[in-house]
C-alpha positions as CSV (number, residue, x, y, z in Angstrom):
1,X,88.5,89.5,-67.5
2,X,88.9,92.2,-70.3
3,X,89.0,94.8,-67.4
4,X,91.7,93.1,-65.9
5,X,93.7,92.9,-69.1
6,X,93.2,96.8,-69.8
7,X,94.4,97.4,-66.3
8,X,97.5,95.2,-66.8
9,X,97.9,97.0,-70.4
10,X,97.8,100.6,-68.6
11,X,99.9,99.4,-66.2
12,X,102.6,98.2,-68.7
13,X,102.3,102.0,-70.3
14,X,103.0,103.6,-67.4
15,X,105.6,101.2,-66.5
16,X,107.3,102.3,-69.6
17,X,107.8,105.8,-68.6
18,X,110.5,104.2,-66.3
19,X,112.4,102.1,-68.7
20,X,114.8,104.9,-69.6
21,X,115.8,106.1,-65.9
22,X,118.5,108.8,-66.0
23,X,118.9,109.2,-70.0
24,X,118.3,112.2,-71.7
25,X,115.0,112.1,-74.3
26,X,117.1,112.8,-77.4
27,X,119.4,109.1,-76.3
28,X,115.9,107.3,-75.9
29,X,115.1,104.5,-78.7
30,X,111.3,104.3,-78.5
31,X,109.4,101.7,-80.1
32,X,105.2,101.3,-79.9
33,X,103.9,98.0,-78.8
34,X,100.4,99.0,-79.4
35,X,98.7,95.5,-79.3
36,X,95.8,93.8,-78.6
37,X,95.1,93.2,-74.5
38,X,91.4,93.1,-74.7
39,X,89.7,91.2,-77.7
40,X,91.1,88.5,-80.0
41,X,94.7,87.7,-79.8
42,X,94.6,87.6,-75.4
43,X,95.4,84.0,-76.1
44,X,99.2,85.2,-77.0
45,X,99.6,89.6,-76.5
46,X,100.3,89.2,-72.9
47,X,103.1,86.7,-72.5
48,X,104.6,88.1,-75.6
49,X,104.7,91.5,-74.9
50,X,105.7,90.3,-71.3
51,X,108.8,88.9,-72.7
52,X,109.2,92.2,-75.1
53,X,109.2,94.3,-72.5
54,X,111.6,92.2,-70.3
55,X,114.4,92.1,-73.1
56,X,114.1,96.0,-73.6
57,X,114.4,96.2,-69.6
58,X,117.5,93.6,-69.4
59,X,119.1,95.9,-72.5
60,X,118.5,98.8,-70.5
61,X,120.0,97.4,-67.3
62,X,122.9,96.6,-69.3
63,X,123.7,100.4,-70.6
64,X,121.8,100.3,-73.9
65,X,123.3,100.6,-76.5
66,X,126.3,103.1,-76.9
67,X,124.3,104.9,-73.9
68,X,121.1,104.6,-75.6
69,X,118.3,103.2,-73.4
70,X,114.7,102.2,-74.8
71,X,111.3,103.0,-73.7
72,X,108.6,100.7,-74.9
73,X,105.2,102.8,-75.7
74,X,102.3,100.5,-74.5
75,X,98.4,100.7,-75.3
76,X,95.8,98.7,-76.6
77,X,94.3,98.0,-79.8
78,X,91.7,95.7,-79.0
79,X,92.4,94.8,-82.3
80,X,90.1,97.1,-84.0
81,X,92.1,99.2,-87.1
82,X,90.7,102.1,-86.2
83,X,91.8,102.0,-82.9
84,X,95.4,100.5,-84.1
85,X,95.7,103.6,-86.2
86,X,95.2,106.0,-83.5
87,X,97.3,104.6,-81.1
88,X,100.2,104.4,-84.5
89,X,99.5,108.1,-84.9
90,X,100.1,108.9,-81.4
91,X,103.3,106.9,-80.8
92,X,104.7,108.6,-84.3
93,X,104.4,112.1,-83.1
94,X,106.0,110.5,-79.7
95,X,109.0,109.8,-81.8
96,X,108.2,106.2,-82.1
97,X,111.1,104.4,-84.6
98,X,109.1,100.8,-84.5
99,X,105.8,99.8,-84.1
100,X,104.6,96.1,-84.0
101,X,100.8,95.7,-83.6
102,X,100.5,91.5,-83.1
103,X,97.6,92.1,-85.3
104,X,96.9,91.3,-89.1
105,X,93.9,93.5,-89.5
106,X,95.7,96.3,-87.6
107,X,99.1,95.6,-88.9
108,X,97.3,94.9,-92.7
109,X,95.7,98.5,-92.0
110,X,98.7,100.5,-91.4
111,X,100.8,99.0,-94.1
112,X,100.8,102.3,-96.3
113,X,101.1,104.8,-93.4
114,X,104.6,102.6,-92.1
115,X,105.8,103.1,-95.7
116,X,104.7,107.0,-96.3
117,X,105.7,107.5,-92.6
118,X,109.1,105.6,-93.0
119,X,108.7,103.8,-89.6
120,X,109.3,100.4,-89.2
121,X,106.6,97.9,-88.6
122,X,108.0,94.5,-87.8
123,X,104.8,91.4,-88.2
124,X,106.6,88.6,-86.9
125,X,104.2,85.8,-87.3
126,X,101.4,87.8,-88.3
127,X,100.4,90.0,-91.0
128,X,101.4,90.4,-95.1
129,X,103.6,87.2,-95.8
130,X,104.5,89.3,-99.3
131,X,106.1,91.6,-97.0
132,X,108.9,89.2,-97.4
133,X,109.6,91.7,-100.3
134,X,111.9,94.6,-98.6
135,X,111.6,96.4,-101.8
136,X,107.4,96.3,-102.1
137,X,107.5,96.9,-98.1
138,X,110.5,98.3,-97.3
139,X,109.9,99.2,-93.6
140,X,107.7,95.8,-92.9
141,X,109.1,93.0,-91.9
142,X,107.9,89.6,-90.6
143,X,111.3,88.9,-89.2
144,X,110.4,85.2,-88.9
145,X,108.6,82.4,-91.2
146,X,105.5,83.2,-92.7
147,X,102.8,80.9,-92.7
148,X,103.6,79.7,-96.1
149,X,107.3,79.3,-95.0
150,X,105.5,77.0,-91.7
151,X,103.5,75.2,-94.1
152,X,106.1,74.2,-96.6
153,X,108.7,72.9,-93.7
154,X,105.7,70.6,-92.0
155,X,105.1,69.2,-95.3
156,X,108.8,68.3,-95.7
157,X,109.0,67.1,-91.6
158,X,106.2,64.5,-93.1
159,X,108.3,63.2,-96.5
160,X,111.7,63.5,-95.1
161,X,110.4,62.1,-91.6
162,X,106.8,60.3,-92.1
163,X,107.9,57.8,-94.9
164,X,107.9,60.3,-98.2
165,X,104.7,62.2,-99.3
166,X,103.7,60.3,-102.2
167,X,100.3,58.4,-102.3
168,X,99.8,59.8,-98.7
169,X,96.3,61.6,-97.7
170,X,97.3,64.8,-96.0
171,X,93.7,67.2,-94.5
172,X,94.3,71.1,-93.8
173,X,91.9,71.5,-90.7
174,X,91.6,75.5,-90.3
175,X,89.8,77.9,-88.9
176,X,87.4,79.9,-92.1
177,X,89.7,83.1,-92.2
178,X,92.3,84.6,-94.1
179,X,94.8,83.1,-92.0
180,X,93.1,79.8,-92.1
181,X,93.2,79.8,-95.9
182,X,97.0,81.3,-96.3
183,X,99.0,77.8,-96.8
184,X,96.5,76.5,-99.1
185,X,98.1,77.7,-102.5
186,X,101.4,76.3,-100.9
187,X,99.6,73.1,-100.0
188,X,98.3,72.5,-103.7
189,X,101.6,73.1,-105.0
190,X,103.5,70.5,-103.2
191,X,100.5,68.1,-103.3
192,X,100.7,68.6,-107.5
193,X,105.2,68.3,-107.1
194,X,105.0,65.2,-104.7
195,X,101.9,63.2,-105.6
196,X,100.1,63.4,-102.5
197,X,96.3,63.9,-102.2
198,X,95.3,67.3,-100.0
199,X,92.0,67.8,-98.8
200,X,91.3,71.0,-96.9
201,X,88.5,71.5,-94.0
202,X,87.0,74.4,-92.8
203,X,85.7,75.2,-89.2
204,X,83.5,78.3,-88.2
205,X,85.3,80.7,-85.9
206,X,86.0,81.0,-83.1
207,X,86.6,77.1,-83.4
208,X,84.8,75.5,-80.3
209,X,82.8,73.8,-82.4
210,X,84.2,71.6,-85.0
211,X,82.6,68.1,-84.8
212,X,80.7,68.4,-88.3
213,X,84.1,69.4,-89.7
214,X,85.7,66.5,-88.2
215,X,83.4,63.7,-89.2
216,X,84.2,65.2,-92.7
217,X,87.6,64.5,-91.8
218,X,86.9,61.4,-90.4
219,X,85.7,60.0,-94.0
220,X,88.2,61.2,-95.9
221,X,90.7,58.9,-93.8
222,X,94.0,61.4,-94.0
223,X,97.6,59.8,-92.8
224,X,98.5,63.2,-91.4
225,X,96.5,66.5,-90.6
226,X,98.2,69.5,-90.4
227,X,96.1,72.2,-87.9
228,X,95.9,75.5,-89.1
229,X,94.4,77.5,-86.1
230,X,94.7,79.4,-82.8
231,X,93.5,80.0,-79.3
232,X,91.0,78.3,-78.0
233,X,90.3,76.4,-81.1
234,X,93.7,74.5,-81.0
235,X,93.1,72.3,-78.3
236,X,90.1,71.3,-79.9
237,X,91.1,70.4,-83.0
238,X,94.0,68.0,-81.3
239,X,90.9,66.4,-78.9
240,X,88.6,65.9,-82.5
241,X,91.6,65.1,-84.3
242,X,92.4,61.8,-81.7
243,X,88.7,61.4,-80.7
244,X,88.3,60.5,-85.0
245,X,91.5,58.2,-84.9
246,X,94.2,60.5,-86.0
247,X,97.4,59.1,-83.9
248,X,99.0,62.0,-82.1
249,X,102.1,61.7,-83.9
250,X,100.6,62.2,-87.4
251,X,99.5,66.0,-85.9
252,X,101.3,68.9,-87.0
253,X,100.4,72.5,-86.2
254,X,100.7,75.6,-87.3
255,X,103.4,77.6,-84.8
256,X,100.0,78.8,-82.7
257,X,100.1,75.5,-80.1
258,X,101.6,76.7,-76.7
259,X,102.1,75.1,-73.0
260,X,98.4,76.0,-72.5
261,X,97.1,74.5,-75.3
262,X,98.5,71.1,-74.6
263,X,97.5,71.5,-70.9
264,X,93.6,71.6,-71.8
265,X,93.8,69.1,-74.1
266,X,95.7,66.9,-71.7
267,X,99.5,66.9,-70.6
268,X,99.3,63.1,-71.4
269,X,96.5,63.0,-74.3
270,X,98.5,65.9,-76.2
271,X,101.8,63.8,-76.1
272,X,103.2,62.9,-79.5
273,X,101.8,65.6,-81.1
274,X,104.0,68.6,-83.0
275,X,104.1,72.1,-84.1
276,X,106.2,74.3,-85.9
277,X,108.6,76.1,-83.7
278,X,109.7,79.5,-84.4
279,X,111.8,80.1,-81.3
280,X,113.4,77.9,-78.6
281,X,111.1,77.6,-75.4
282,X,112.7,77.8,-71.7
283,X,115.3,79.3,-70.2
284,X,118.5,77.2,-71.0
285,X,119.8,80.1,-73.0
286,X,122.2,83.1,-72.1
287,X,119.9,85.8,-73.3
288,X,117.2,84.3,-70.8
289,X,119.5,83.4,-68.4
290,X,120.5,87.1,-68.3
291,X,117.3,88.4,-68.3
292,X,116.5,85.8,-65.3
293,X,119.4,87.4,-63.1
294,X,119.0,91.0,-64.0
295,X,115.2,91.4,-64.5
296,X,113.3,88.6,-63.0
297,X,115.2,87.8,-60.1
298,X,115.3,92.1,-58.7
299,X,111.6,92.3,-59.4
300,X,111.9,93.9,-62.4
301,X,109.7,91.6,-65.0
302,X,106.8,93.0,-66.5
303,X,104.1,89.9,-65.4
304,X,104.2,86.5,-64.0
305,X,107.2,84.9,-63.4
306,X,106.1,81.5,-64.9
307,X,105.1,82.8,-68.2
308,X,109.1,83.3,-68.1
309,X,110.5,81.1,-70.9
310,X,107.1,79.8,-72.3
311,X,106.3,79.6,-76.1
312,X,105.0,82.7,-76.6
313,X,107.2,84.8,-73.9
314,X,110.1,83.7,-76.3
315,X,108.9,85.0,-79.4
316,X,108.4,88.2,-77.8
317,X,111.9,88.3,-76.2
318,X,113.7,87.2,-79.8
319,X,111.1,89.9,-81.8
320,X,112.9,92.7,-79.4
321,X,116.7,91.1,-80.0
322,X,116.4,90.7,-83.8
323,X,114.9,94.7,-83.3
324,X,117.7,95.8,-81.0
325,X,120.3,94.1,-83.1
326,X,118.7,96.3,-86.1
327,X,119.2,99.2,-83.6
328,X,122.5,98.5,-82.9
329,X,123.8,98.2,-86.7
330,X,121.8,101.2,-87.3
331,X,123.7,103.3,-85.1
332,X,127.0,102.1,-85.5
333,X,126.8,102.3,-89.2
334,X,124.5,105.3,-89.1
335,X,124.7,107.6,-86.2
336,X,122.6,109.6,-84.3
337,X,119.7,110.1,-83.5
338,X,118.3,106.5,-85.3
339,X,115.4,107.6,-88.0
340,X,112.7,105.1,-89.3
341,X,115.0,104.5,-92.3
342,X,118.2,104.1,-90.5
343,X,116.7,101.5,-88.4
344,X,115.5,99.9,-91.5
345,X,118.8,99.9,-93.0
346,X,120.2,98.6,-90.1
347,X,118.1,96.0,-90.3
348,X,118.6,95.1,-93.8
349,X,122.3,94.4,-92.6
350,X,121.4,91.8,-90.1
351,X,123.4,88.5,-90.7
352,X,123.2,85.2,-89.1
353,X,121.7,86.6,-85.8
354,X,120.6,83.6,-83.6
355,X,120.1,85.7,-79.9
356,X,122.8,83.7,-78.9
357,X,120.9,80.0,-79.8
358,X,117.5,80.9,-79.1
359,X,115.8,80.9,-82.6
360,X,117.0,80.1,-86.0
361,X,119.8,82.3,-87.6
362,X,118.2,85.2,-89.3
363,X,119.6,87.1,-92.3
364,X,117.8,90.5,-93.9
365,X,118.8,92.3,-96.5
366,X,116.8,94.7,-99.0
367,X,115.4,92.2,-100.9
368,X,114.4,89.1,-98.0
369,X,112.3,90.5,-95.0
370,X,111.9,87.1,-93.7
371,X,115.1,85.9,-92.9
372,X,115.2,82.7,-94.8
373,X,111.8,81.3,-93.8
374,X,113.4,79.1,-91.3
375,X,112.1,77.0,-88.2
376,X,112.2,73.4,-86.2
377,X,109.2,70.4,-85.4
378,X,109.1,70.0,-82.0
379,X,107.3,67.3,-79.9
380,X,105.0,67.6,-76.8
381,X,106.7,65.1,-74.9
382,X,104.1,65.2,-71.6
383,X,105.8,68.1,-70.1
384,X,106.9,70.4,-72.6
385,X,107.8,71.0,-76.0
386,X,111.2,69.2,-77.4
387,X,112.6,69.1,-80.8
388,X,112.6,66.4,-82.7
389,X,114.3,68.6,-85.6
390,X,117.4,71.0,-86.1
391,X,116.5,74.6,-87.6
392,X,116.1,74.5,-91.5
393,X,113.5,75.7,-94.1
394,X,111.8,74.0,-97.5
395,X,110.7,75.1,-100.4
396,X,111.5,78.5,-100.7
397,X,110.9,78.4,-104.5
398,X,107.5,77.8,-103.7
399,X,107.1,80.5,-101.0
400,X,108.6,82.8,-102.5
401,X,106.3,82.3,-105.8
402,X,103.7,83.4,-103.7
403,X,105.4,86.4,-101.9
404,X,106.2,88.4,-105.2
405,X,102.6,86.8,-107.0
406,X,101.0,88.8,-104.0
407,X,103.6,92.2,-103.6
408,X,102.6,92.5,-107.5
409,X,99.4,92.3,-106.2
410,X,99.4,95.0,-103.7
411,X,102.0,97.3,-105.9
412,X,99.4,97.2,-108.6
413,X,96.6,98.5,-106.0
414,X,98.7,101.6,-104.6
């Protein structure tokens, strides 16, 4: 399988090389997708960077931008930092403007070369959530909710929708990692400001085996559990979660609960459960529909057809369109040829870009790297995933507490 995956991740950089037909090297926007195909994140890289590399191709079909085409600089991490670093180092001297790694330890890694370097590093639902703070990171950005955003707004989906918080048992089941641990701080704070009792579980990675955790769980007797997890661990959590009497509609997850995960635990067995939602899934959309008739439909996509419009294939499409939209600004407001720091800039000037409907309206600016922190609860209804939410966000106070208690953190350690 992992030689498959490094054959499809070659295949994808030389498939790059053609991305910019006809345009001249100095019109050519190129940003690294060096990610990992091989080792940890396989669950999401490949529909994602599918759906990366088949907005940059639609763009391209379309003219660019003022003439300028992109090339998309693929290669594989295999999340190792070392590795990540290499790769970064490579694309830079390429001319690279934007790297995204879909990695935290890569991504956590590079941090201080993006901001010596002055090369944007976008982290979309990965890496530094204290990134949020352009002016500690100012060429990072997460672009979409961190995981203390996505924590904050389930908690809120349970008191504004679940009957209020107070008196209510609420269990954090994650995985025992960083990322596992992030919402906790979050968690206690609302717990303490709405009188609800929180109870956190840990399971051993890689998460396909969490029984002890769950009998744990089990005792405790929560009203709601809110999964913090990903890959093949997912799906088993939801199966403990119902196997120890946890209804499927007091489930909420963490944005990392996809098609596939509610396939293996069971199209019907996984209904009622929800997730946060980061982006809009399917293809009911004009940017997808667009990308459906001029990339898809030729035989131009860069993988399967059917990952077209999944979970993960959508984040990757809306990471490239709130990037290109930074490109765009960036070169109308800038000129040529679009720097590191002109892209950043551009960036910074983003306002209430939705990709036409598909994710939540995102504003940047110097000081919010985020965008507002906002998402949606949507609903595996059997077939796929519907919301049962419009876009908003909750508790920024609180989020933001944490995002400049941690930059101060990391600006005292430079």
């Amino acid at each position: 399988m992992k030689g498959l995956l490094k054959g499809l991740a070659g295949a994808a950089a030389m498939a790059a090389v053609g991305f910019t037909g006809a345009a001249k090297a100095d019109d050519t926007i190129k940003f690294a997708l060096l990610q990992d195909f091989t080792a940890v994140y396989t669950f999401v890289t490949d529909e994602y960077n599918q759906g990366q590399r088949d907005y940059l191709r639609l763009i391209n079909e379309e003219g660019g931008i003022n003439g300028h085409t992109f090339e998309a600089l693929i290669r594989d991490t295999g999340n190792e930092p070392q590795r990540g670093i290499e790769a970064y180092n490579r694309a830079r001297r390429e001319g690279a403007v934007l790297v995204d790694f879909l990695s935290t330890p890569v991504s956590r890694a590079a941090v201080n070369r993006v901001l010596e370097d002055e090369i944007v590093m976008i982290t979309v639902l990965h890496g530094r959530g204290d990134a949020s703070d352009g002016q500690t990171f100012p060429f990072v950005f997460p672009m979409m909710a961190t995981y203390w955003s996505q924590a904050a707004l389930l908690a809120d989906y349970i008191d504004n929708h679940g009957g209020g918080l107070e008196g209510k048992r609420i269990a954090h089941v994650y995985i025992d990692s960083p990322f596992g641990r992030e919402p906790v701080p979050v968690l206690r704070e609302l717990a303490e400001r709405k009188g609800f009792e929180l109870r956190t579980f840990a399971y051993p990675s890689p998460g396909n085996e969490q029984s002890a955790t769950w009998s744990d769980v089990r005792r405790f007797r929560p009203d709601y559990v809110i999964l913090w997890g990903a890959g093949g661990g997912q799906p088993v959590s939801v199966r403990e979660a119902i196997r120890n009497g946890i209804p499927q509609e007091n489930i909420l997850s963490v944005v990392w609960m996809a098609e596939t995960d509610a396939r293996t635990v069971g199209t019907d067995l996984a209904t009622g459960v929800k997730r946060f939602e980061a982006v809009a899934t399917g293809t009911d959309y004009p940017i997808m529909q667009r990308i459906m008739e001029k990339v898809i439909e030729p035989g131009h996509g860069a993988g399967p057809r059917e990952n077209v419009g999944t979970t993960y294939y959508n984040i990757g499409v809306a990471s490239m369109a709130v990037a290109v939209e930074g490109a765009r600004i960036a070169l109308e407001e800038f000129g040529t040829p679009l720097t590191g720091d002109k892209l950043r800039r551009g960036m910074e000037m983003i306002e209430d870009f939705d990709a036409e409907g598909m994710m939540p309206p995102v504003t940047l600016s110097e000081e919010d790297h985020q965008g507002g922190g906002y998402g949606r609860v949507s609903r595996w209804d059997g077939s796929a995933w519907e919301p049962v939410t419009d876009w908003f966000n909750a508790h920024q106070d609180i989020v933001w507490e944490e995002i400049e208690k941690d930059a101060a953190g990391f600006r005292e350690g430079r």
